[in-house]
C-alpha positions as CSV (number, residue, x, y, z in Angstrom):
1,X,114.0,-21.7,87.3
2,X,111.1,-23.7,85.8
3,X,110.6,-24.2,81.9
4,X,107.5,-24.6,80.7
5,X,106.5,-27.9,78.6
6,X,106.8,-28.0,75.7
7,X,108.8,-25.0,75.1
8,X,112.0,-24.3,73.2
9,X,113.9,-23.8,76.4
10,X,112.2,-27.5,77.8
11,X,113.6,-29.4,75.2
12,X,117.2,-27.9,74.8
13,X,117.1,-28.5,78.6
14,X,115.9,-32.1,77.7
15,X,118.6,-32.6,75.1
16,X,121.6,-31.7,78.0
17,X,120.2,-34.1,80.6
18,X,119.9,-36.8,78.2
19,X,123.4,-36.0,77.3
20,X,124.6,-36.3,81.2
21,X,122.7,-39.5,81.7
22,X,125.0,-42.7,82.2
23,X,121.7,-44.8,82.3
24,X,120.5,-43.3,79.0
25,X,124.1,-44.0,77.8
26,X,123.8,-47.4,78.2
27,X,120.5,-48.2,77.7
28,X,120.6,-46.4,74.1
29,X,123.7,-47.8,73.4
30,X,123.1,-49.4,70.4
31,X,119.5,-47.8,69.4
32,X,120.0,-46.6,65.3
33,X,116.6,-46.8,64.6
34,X,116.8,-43.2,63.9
35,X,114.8,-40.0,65.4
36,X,111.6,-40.4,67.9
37,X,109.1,-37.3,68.0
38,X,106.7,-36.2,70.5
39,X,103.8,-34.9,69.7
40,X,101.3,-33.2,72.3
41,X,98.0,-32.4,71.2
42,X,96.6,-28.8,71.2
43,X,94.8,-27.8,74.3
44,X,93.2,-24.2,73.8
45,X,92.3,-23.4,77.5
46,X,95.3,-23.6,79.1
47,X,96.7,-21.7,76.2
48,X,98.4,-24.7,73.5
49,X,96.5,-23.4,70.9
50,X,98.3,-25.7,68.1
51,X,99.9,-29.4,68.5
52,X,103.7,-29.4,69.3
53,X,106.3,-32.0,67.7
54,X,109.6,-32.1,69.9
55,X,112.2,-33.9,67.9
56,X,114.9,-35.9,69.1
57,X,117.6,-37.3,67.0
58,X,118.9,-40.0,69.0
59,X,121.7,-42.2,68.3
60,X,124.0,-44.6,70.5
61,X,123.2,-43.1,73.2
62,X,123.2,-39.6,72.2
63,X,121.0,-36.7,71.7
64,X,122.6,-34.8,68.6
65,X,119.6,-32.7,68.6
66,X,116.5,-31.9,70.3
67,X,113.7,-29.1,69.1
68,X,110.7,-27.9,68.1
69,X,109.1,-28.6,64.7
70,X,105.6,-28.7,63.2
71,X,103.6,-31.4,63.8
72,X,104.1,-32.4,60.1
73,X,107.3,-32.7,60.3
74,X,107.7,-34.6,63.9
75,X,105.2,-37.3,61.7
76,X,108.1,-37.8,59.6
77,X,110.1,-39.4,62.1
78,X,110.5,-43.3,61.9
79,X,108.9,-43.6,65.0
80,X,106.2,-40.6,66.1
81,X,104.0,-41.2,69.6
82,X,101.5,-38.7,70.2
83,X,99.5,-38.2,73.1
84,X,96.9,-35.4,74.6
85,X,98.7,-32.6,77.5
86,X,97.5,-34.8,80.1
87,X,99.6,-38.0,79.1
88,X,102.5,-36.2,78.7
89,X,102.4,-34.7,81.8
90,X,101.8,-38.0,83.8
91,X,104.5,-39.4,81.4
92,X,106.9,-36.4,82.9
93,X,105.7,-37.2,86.4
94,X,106.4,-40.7,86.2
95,X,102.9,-41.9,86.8
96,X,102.5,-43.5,82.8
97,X,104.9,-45.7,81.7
98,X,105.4,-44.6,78.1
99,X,105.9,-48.4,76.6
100,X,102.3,-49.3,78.3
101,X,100.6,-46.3,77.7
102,X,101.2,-47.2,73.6
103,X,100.1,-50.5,74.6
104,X,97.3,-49.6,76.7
105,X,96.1,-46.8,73.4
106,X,97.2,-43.7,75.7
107,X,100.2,-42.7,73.5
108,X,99.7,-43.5,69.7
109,X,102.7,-44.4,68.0
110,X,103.6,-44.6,64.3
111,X,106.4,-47.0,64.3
112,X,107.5,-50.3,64.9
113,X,106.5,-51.2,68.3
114,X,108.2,-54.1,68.4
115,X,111.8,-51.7,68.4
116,X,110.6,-49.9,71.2
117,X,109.7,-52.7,73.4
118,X,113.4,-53.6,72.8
119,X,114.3,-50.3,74.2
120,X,112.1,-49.7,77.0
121,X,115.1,-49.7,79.3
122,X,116.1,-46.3,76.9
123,X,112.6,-45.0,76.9
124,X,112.6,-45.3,81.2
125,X,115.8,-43.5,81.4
126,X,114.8,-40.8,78.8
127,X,111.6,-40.0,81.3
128,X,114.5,-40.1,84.1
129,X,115.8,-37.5,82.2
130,X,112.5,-35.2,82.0
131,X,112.1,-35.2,85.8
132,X,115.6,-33.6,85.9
133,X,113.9,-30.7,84.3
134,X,112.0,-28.3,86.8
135,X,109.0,-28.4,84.9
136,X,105.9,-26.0,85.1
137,X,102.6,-27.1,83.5
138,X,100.6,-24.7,81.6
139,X,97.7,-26.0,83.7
140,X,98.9,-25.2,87.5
């Protein structure tokens, strides 16, 4: 059955395939840099009427939680990349790379860039993980 992104049931779906990864295993290994959020930016017509913050609290490897929160709250995290429906969605289809697109201005980040360049290997396999997800877009 598809989930819809971002929903609750996306993100705990998220959360397990991050969980069964090997790659993401590794590759966040030693990442303590504490949570990431992702926030997508409202887009009324296809019926996101508000911004949504997804939360992960990764660590070593891990995914001890993943959910929904307000947007004021995923700007808490140490490291918080934003982008509009459409980047997310190419992010989830592998056609942005989410490193470059933060380099390239298509995903904002507050955070210390230079500790996710360290991690892009983590940040490939966590999009690995999304296309595990049988996704359905609000805008098909």
């Amino acid at each position: 059955m598809a989930l819809s992104f971002p929903s609750i049931e996306w993100v705990e779906e998220f959360k397990r395939q991050i969980n069964l990864s090997d790659g993401y295993k590794k590759a966040g290994a030693t990442w303590t840099a504490g949570p990431v959020a992702l926030v997508t930016s409202a887009k009324p017509e296809i019926g996101l009427n508000e911004d949504v913050g997804i939360w992960l609290d990764l660590h070593q490897g891990v995914c001890r939680d993943a959910k929904i929160v307000p947007v004021a709250e995923a700007q808490k995290a140490p490291f918080c990349i934003t982008g509009d429906y459409a980047r997310w969605k190419q992010v989830i289809n592998k056609e942005l790379e989410p490193v470059k697109g933060m380099m390239q201005g298509k995903l904002k980040l507050k955070g210390d860039l230079p500790t996710i360049v360290r991690y892009v290997k983590a940040s490939q396999e966590l999009v690995e993980c999304t296309t595990k997800i049988e996704t359905k877009f609000l805008d098909e």
